[in-house]
KESE-286486 format. One line per 3 residues: number of its first residue (from 1); for each residue x, y, z of N, C-alpha, C. Coordinates in steps of 0.001 Angstrom, whole numbers. Atoms other than C-alpha are relative to their C-alpha. Example, Ala and Ser with C-alpha at 12.3 -4.5 7.8 and 13.67 -1.06 7.14 Angstrom:
% residues 2
1) 890:-1190:0:12300:-4500:7800:900:1200:0 | -820:-1190:-60:13670:-1060:7140:-770:1090:730
% end
This chain:
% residues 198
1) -48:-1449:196:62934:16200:45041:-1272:451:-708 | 1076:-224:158:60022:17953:44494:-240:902:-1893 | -129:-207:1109:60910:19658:41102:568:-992:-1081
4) 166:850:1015:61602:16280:39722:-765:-572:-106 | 828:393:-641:58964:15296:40938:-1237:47:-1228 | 846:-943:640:56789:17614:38960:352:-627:-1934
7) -1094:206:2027:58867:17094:35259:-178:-1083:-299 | 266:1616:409:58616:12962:35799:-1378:114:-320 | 1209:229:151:55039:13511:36200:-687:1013:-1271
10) 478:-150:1485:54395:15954:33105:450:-992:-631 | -627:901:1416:56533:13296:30724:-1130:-1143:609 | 1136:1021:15:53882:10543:31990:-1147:693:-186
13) 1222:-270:914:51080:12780:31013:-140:218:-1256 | -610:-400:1039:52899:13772:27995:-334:-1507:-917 | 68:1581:273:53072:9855:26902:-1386:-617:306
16) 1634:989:-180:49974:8046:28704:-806:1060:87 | 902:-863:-25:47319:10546:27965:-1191:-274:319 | 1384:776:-269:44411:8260:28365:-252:-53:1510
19) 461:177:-1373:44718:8637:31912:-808:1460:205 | 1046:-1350:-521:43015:12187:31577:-1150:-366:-1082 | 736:-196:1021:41450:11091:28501:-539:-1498:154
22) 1055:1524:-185:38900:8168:29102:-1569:90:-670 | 1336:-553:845:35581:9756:27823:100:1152:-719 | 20:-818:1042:34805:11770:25338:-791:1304:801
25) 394:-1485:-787:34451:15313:26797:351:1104:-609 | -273:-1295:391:34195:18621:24934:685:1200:608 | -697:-925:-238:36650:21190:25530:-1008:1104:195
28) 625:-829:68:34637:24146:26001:428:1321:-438 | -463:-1074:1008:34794:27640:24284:654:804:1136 | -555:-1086:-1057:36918:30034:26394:123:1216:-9
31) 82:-892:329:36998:33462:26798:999:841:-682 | -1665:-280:787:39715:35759:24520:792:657:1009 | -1409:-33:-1050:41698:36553:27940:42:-1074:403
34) -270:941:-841:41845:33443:29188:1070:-664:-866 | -1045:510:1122:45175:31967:28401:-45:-881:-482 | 186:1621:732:45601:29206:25864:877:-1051:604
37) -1242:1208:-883:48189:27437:28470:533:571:651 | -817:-516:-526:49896:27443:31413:1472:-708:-513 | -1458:846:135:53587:26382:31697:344:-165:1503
40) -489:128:-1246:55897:25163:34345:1845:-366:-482 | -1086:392:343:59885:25504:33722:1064:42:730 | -899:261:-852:62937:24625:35309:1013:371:-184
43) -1334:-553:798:66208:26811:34917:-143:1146:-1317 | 81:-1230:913:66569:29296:31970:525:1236:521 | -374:-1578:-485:67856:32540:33648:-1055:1031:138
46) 1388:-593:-249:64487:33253:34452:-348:-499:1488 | 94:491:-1708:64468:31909:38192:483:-1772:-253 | -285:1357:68:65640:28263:39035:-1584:-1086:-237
49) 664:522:513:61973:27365:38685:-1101:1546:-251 | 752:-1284:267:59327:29728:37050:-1493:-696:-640 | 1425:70:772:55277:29277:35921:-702:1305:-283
52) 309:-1131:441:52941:31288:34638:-927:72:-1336 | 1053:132:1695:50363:31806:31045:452:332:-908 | -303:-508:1817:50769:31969:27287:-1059:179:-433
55) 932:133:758:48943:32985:24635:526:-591:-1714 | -588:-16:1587:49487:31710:21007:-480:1137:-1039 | 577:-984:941:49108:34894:18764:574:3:-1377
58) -487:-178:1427:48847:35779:15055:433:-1785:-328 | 201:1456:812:47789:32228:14026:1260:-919:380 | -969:1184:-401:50350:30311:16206:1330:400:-106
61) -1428:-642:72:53578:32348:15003:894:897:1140 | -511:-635:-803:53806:33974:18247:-520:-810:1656 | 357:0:-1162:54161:32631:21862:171:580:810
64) -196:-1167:-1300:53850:35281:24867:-430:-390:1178 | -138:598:-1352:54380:34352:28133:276:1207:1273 | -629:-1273:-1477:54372:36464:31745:238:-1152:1039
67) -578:1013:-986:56117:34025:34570:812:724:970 | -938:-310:-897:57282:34369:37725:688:-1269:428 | -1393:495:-524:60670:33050:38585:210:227:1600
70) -623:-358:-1108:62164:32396:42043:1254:-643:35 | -1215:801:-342:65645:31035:43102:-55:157:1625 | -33:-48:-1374:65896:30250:46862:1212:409:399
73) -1610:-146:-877:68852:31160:49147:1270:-1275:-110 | -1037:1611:-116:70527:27549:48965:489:179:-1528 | -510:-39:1900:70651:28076:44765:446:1464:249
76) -114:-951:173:71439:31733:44944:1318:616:1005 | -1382:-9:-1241:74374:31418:47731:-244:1848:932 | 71:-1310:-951:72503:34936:49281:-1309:375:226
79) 1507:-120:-997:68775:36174:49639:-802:-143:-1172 | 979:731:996:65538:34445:47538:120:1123:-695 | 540:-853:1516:65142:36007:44140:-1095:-18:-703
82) 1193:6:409:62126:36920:42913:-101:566:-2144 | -527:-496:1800:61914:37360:38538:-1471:457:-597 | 1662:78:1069:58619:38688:36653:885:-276:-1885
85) -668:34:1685:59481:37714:33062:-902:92:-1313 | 941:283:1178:57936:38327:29349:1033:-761:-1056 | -651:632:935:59128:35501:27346:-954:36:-1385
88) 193:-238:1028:58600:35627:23553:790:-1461:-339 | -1093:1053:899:59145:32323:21452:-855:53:-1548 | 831:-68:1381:58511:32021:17856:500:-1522:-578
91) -303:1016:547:58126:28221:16153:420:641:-1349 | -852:-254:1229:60652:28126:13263:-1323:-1164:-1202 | 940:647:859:58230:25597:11301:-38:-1299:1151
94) 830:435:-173:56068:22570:12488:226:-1489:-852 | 207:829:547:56992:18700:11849:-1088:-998:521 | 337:1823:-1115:54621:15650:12472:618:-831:-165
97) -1426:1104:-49:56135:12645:13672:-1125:-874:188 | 651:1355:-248:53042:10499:14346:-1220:1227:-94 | 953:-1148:-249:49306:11277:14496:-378:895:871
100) -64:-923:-1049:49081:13169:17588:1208:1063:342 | -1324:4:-809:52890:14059:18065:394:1322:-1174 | -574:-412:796:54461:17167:16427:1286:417:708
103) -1935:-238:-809:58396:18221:17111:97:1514:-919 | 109:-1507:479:58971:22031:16318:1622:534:484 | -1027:-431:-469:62177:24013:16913:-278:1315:98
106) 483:-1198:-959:62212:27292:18646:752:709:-219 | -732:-875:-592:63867:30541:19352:-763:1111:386 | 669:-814:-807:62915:33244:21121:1084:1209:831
109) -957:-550:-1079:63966:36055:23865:-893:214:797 | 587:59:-1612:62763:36955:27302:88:1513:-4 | -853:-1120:-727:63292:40312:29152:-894:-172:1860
112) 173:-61:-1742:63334:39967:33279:-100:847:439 | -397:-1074:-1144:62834:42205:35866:207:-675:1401 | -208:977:-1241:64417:40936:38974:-785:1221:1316
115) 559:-740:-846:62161:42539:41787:463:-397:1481 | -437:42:-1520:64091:41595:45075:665:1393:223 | -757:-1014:-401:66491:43472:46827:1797:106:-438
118) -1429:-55:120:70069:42573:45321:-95:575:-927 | -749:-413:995:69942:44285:42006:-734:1833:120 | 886:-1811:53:68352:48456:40924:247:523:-1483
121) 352:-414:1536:67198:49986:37698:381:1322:207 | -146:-1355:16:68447:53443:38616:1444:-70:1045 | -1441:-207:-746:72439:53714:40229:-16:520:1288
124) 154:-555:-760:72309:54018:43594:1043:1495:616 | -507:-1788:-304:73640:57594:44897:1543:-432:763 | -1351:244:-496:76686:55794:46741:953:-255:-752
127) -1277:304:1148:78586:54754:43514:-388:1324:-751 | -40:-1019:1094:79487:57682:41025:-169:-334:-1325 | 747:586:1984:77722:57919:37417:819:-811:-740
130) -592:1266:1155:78517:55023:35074:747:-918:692 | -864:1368:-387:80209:52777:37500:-907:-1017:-162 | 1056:958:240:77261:50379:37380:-889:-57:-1214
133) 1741:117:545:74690:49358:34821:-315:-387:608 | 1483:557:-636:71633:48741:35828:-56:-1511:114 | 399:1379:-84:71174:45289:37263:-1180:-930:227
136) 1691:691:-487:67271:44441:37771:-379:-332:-1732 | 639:561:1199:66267:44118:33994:1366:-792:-833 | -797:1158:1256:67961:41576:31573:-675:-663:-940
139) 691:-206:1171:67448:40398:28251:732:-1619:-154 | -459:1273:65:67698:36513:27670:-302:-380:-1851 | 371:222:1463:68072:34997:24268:93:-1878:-178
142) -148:1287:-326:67733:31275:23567:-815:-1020:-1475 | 241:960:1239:66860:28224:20927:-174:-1342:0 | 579:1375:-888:65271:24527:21673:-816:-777:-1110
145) 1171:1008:801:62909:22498:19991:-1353:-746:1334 | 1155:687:-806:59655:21197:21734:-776:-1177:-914 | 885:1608:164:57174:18112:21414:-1184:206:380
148) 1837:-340:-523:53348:18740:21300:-672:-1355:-587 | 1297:828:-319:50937:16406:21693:-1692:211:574 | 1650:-481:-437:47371:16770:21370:-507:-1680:174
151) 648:952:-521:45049:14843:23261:-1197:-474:-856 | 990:-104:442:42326:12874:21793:-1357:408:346 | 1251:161:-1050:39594:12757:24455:253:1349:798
154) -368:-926:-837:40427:15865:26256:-1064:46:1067 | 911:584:-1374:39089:15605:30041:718:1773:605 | -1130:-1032:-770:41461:18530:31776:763:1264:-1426
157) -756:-1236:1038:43730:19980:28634:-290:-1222:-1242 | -170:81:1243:43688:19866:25177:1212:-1061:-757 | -1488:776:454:47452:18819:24729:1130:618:412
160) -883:-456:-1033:50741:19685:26319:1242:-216:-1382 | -1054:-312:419:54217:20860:25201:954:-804:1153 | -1096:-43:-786:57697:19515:26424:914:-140:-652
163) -1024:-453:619:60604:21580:25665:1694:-217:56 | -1661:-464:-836:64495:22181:25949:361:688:-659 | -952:-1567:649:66104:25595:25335:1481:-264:705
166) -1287:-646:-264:69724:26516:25487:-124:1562:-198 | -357:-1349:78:70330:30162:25983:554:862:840 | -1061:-917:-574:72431:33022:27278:-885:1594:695
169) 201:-931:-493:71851:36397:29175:1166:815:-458 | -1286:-775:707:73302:39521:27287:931:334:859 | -1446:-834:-706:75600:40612:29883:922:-1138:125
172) -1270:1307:-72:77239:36613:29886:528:642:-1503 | -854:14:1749:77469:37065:25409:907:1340:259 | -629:-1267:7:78844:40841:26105:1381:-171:722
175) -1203:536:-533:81582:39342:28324:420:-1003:-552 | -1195:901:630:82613:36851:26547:156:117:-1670 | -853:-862:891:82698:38665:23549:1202:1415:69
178) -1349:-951:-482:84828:41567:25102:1076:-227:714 | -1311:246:-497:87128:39483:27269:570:-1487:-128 | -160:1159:222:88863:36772:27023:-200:-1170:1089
181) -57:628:-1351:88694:35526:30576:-1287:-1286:-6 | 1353:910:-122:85124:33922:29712:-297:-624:-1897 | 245:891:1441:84683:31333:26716:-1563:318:-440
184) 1762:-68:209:81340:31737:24970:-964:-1076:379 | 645:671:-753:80545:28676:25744:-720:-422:1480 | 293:27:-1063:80519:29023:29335:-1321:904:22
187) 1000:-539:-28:77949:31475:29040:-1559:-432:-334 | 1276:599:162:74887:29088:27739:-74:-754:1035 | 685:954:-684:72770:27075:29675:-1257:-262:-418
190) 680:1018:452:70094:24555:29316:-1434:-235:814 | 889:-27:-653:66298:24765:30497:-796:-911:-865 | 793:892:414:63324:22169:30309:-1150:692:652
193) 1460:-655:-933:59482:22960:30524:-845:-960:-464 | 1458:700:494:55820:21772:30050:-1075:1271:40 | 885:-894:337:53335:23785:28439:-1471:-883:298
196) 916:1221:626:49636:22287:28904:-1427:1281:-114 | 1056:-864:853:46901:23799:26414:-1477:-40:836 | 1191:587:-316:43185:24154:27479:-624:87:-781
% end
């Protein structure tokens, strides 16, 4: 499968780094739009797979992300979904675990706009006022810990992230705080990514 494909092969760059890093090669200065990393993540309520750039702002306390999400027809049991998303994460504090290796814990929120054709930000004229909210934007909330590793030799990137969030979409917490039919638990789920710095 081609999206495990992808995930086996960040965690072996993640680990054997010396395969990008063999000579000593200067990173070079970059310009202040150019992002400090892409990502690549799998799941989250942001499409079944989604990429896309960060920046780290305000001295590392802030990560901002724009990604597009898709889900295909086979995951979506009806027609491909397309997601633009601005995720927001903020590291809670910063341990090392070795010299290269730090472990961090996370939280954050998102907000989606689903740009296909199944959902609409304005009620269409066939249902009468207030039967619907709006179903194209959503607001994800979520909490993880990641694993950074900086490279020594940097050839390609700097050093790479790999994460795992749990988190919810307010309209799951809003239902299963107003009914009973849905446990809160059912409402989380569980996403993995790779960030890699340049």
């Amino acid at each position: 499968m081609k999206i495990r494909d992808i995930f086996i092969g960040s965690i072996i760059v993640f680990f054997f780094n010396n395969f990008y890093a063999q000579d000593s090669i200067s990173v070079k200065e970059k310009s202040w739009y150019t992002p400090d990393y892409v990502k690549a993540q799998f799941a989250g309520n942001i499409g079944l797979v989604s990429i896309g750039a960060g920046y780290q702002l305000f001295d590392k306390i802030l990560y901002s992300e724009l990604l597009y999400g898709f889900v295909p027809k086979s995951a979506s049991k009806a027609d491909n979904i397309h997601l633009i998303t601005s995720k927001n994460t903020f590291p809670i504090f910063r341990k090392k675990i070795g010299k290269n290796l730090t472990i961090t814990p996370i939280v954050g929120f998102a907000t989606t706009l689903d740009i296909g054709t199944n959902s609409f930000t304005t009620l269409p004229s066939k249902y009468p006022e207030g039967y619907y909210v709006p179903t194209a934007v959503h607001f994800t909330f979520f909490a993880g810990g990641l694993i950074h590793k900086d490279f020594k030799k940097p050839k390609i990137f700097k050093g790479v992230d790999f994460y795992l969030e749990f988190g919810t979409v307010e309209t799951y917490l809003w239902y299963a705080i107003v009914t009973k039919e849905v446990n809160l638990i059912d409402v989380f789920s569980a996403d993995i990514g790779v960030n890699f710095y340049f």
